[in-house]
N, C-alpha and C positions, 0 to 999 in steps of 0.2 A: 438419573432423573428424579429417582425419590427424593435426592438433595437437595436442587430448584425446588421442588415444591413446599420441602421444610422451610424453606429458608423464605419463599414465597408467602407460607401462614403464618410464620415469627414476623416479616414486614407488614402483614395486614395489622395483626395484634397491637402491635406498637403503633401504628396508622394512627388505628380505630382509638388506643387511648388518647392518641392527639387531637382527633378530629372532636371528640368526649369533650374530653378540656376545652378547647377553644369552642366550642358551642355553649357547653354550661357556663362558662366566665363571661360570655360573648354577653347571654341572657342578661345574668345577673348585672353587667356593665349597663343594658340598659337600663333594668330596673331602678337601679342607683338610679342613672342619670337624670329618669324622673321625677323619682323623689327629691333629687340635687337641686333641680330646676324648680321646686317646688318652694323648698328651700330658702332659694334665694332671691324669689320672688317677695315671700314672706319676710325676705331680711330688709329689702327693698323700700316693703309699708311700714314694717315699723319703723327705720331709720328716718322715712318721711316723716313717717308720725312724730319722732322725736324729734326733729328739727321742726314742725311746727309747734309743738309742744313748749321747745325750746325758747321759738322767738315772743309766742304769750306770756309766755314766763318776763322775758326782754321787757316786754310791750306792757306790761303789770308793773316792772320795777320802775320803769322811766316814766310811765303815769304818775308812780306814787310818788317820783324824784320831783318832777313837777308840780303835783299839787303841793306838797312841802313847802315847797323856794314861793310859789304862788301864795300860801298860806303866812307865812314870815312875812314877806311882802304886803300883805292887805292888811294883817294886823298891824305892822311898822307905822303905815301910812294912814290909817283907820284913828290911830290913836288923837284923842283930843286932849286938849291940857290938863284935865282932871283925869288923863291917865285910863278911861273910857273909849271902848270903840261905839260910833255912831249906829245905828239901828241898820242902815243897808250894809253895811261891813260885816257887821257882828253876823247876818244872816247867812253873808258869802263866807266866813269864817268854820260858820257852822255846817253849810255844803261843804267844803272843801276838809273838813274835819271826818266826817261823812265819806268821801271818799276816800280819803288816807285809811282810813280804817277796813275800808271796801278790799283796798289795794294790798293792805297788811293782811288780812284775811286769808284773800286767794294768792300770793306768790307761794307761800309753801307748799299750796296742794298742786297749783302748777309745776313747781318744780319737784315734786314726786312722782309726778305722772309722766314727764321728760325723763326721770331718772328709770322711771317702769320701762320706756320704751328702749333707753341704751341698755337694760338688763335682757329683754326677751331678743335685744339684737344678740347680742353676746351668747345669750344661749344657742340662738339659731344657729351662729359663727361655727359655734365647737361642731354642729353636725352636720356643716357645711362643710367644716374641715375633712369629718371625717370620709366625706362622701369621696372626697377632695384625694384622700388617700387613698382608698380602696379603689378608685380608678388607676390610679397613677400606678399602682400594685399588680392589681390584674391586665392592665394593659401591660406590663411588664414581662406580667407568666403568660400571658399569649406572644409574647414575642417571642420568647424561650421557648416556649413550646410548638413556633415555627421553627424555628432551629432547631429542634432537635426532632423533627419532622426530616427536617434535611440531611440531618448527620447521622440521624437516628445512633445516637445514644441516650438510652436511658437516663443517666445522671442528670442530662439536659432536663427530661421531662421532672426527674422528681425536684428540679430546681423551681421548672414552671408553677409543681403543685404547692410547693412552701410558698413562694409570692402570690398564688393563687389563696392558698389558705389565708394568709396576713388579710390580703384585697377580702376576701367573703369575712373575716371577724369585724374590718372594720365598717363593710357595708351594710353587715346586720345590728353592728352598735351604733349608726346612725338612723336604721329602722326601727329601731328597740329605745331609743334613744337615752341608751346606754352615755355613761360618761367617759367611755375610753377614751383619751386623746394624745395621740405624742404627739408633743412640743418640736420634736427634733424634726418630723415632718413636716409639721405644719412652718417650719421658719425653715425649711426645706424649698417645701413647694410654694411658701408665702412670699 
């Protein structure tokens, strides 16, 4: 009888470290999940953001393409034999001069501001990845660590707690926003 019952408190023990594991990983998965979510909401606006960024930028170059071809054309046509443009010419000459200049202006700050928005995508990317990993990790060590619930072998579990560890470094280098990133995962899980 004393033997069922050792062997009864060595199955709790081992239980209890599993049930351990798979409730703190369980947590921490949500945690992630909502900051992931949060994440990619914000990857969301800015990539909006740069694609309307993008098409002002568009919409600034093809203005100023126009006013150009418009400008060459008023003066071509404007000119009188002494080599003079007329008084209403000269004046559209000079609006349209006016605006080329407008358009020269602001395409580069447009297109920095497009370029700001593909950069904060990208950064959010990397700790979207990482989110991206540390789930895929830990949902790992909770499988393992149902296995080895059932087989109850240890090794099982300490296999849970290594993917387990991996999954929690990479979920707090996306809280931390830490610049951990493997490549090999992300073009893994990508």
């Amino acid at each position: 009888m004393d033997i069922e019952i050792g062997a009864e408190a060595k199955d709790k023990r081992f239980n209890r470290r599993v049930a351990i594991t798979v409730v703190a990983l369980s947590i921490f998965m949500g945690l992630c999940g909502v900051k992931d979510g949060n994440i990619v909401q914000a990857m969301q606006q800015a990539q909006s953001s740069g694609v309307d960024a993008w098409d002002q930028y568009q919409a600034a170059r093809t203005k100023l393409h126009i006013d150009e071809t418009a400008r060459a054309q008023t003066r071509f046509l404007a000119l009188s034999g002494d080599g003079r443009a007329a008084a209403p010419e000269a004046a559209e000459i000079t609006r349209l001069d006016a605006e080329i200049a407008k358009y020269q202006a602001e395409a580069p700050a447009l297109k920095s501001r497009a370029q700001g928005f593909q950069a904060q995508y990208d950064a959010l990317n990397v700790h979207d990845d990482q989110f991206d990993a540390a789930d895929a990790l830990n949902s790992i060590a909770v499988s393992i660590a149902a296995v080895a619930a059932l087989v109850e072998i240890p090794a099982a579990l300490w296999a849970s707690w290594a993917f387990g560890a991996l999954g929690v470094v990479m979920g707090v280098a996306g809280f931390l926003g830490w610049s951990l990133h493997s490549a090999f995962l992300s073009r893994l899980l990508g």
